[in-house]
N, C-alpha and C positions, 0 to 999 in steps of 0.2 A: 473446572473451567474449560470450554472448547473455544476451539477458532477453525475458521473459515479461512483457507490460502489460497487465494486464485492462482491459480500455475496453470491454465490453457492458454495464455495469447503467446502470438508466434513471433513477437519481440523483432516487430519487420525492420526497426530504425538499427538493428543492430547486425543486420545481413552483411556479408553472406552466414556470417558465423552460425546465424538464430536455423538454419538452413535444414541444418542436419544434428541441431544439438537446441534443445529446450532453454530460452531464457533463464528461468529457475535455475539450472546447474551450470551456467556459464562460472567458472572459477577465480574464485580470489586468494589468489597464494593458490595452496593447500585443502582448498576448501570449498564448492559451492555453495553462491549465496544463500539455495534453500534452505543449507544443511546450517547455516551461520543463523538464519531467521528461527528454524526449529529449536534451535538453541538455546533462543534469547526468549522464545515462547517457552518452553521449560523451565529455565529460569524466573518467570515471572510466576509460573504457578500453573500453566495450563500442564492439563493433562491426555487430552483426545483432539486430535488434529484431522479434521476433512481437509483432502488438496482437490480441490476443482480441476482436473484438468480433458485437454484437451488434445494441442499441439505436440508430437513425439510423446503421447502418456505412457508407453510402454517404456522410455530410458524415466522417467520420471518413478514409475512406481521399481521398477531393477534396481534404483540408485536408494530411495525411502525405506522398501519392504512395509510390515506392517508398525516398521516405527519406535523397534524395542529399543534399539543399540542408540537411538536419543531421551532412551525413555520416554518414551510417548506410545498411544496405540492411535497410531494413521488406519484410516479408511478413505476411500477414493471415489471424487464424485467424477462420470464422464460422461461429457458433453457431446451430442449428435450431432450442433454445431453451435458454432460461439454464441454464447449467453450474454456477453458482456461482463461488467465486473461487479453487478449483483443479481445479474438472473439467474447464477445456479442457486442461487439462496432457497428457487422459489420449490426445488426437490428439495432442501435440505432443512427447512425451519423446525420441522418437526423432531428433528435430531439433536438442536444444537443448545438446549436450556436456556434458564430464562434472561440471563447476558451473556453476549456472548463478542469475542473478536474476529474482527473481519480485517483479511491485510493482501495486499499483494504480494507475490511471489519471489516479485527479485529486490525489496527491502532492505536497502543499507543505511543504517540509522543505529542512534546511541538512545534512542529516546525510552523512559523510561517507562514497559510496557506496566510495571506493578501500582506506580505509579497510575496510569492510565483509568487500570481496572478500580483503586480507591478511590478516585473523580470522579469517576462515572456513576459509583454506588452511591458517594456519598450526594451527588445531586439529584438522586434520581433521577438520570439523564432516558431518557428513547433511543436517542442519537448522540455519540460523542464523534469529535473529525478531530482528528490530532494534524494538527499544523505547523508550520516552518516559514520564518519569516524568512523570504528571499529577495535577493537584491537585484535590481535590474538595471542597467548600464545602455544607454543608448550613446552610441558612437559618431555620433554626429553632434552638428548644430544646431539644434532646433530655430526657426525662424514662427515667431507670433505675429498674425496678420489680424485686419480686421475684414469686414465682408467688402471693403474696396480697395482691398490688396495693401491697405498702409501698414509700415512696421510698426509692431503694439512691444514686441520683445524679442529677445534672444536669448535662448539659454544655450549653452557651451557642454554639449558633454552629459545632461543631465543622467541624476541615478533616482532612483526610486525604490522603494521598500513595499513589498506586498508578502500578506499573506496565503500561501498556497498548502494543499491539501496532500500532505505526505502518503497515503493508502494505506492507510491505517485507519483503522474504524473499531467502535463498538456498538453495539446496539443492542435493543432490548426488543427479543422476540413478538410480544403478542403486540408492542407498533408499529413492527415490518410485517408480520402476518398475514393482513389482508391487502398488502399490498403489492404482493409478488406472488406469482404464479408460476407452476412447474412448466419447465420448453418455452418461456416467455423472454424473450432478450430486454437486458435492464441494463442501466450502468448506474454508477455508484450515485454521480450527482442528482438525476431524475428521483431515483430513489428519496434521497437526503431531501430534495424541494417538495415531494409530497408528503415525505413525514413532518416538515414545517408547516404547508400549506394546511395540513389536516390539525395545527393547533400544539403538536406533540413537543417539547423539550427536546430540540437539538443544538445543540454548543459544542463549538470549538474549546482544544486545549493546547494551550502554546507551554514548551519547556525551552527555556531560552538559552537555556544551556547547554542542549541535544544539538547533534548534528542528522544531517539525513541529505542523502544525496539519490536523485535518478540516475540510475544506469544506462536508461535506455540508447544513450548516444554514446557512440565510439571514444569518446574525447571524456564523458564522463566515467566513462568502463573505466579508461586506462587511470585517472585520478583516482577510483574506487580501488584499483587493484596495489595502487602504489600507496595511499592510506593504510589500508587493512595489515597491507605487511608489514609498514613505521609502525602501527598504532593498532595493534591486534589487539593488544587488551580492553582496549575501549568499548571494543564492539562481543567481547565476549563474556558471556554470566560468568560470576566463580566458581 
């Protein structure tokens, strides 16, 4: 089993820090995320990991090496400029067998990657998008009008529950194939709409029991760093 880890974006919502140090190894406790993600990919069965990178790829491959001391054999894909977060796919298809994992780089999540890969086999999937239902909170009043300004309603505070796309993916080689191309910039969702458009089986997978949180924001960082440390078990294989 391989996986694809995007580790080139320059993680700008988390400046100045992202500055002079690569998202991927921004640390938690003891530990960078990337090194907690390779972990959790080991753990699930993979054994050859591509890291797409981009941004400071030089502390990224010093920090990785080729991968031994997580048990894994890393090889590095680098980017001339940003691909987005499936156009380096489109040098790498040929590499990656016939399912394979696609994830983002700074990944804090309990979800359960083994899990994942028996879904996606066992539906025959193209496309799997592993998802997290999250909650949204609007801090106001909302005021309901009609088209001549009359009050129709009021809601106080309303929450709302959606499903959003964790950055975790699986896919299946020959129906992303002809649809990415090397030095071609892509991002994940474009991608996911033309492998629907074109007819292919892609499905989401909700595990409602997994956690996963964005780091990208300063407010979230510090939440992720104060988790990992209460609840390091969670997030780690045995």
């Amino acid at each position: 089993m391989k996986a694809v880890v995007m580790a080139g974006g320059k993680g700008t919502r988390l400046q100045p820090f992202t500055a002079s140090f690569p998202k991927p190894l921004m640390p938690l406790g003891d530990m960078p995320v990337l090194e907690l993600l390779l972990r959790q990919l080991r753990g699930a069965g993979v054994d050859e990991v591509i890291l797409a990178v981009n941004h400071l790829h030089h502390l990224i491959r010093a920090f990785c090496g080729d991968g031994s001391r997580f048990g894994l054999k890393i090889d590095y894909s680098l980017e001339d400029s940003p691909l987005g977060t499936a156009g380096p796919l489109g040098a790498l298809i040929d590499k990656v067998g016939e399912n394979f994992i696609v994830t983002n780089g700074d990944l804090l999540t309990t979800f359960d990657i083994k899990q994942l890969i028996r879904t996606h086999t066992d539906r025959q999937s193209d496309a799997t998008i592993c998802v997290y239902e999250r909650e949204v909170k609007i801090d106001f009043g909302l005021i309901q009008v009609d088209a001549e300004m009359n009050l129709q309603g009021y809601l106080e505070k309303p929450m709302s529950k959606h499903l959003v796309s964790m950055g975790l993916y699986m896919l299946n080689r020959d129906a992303v194939k002809p649809l990415v191309s090397e030095g071609v910039h892509l991002d994940m969702p474009e991608l996911l709409l033309k492998l629907n458009g074109a007819g292919k089986k892609v499905r989401c997978h909700l595990q409602p029991e997994s956690f996963w949180l964005d780091i990208g924001r300063p407010d979230d960082y510090s939440t992720a760093q104060k988790l990992f440390e209460e609840r390091r078990e969670l997030f780690l294989p045995d």
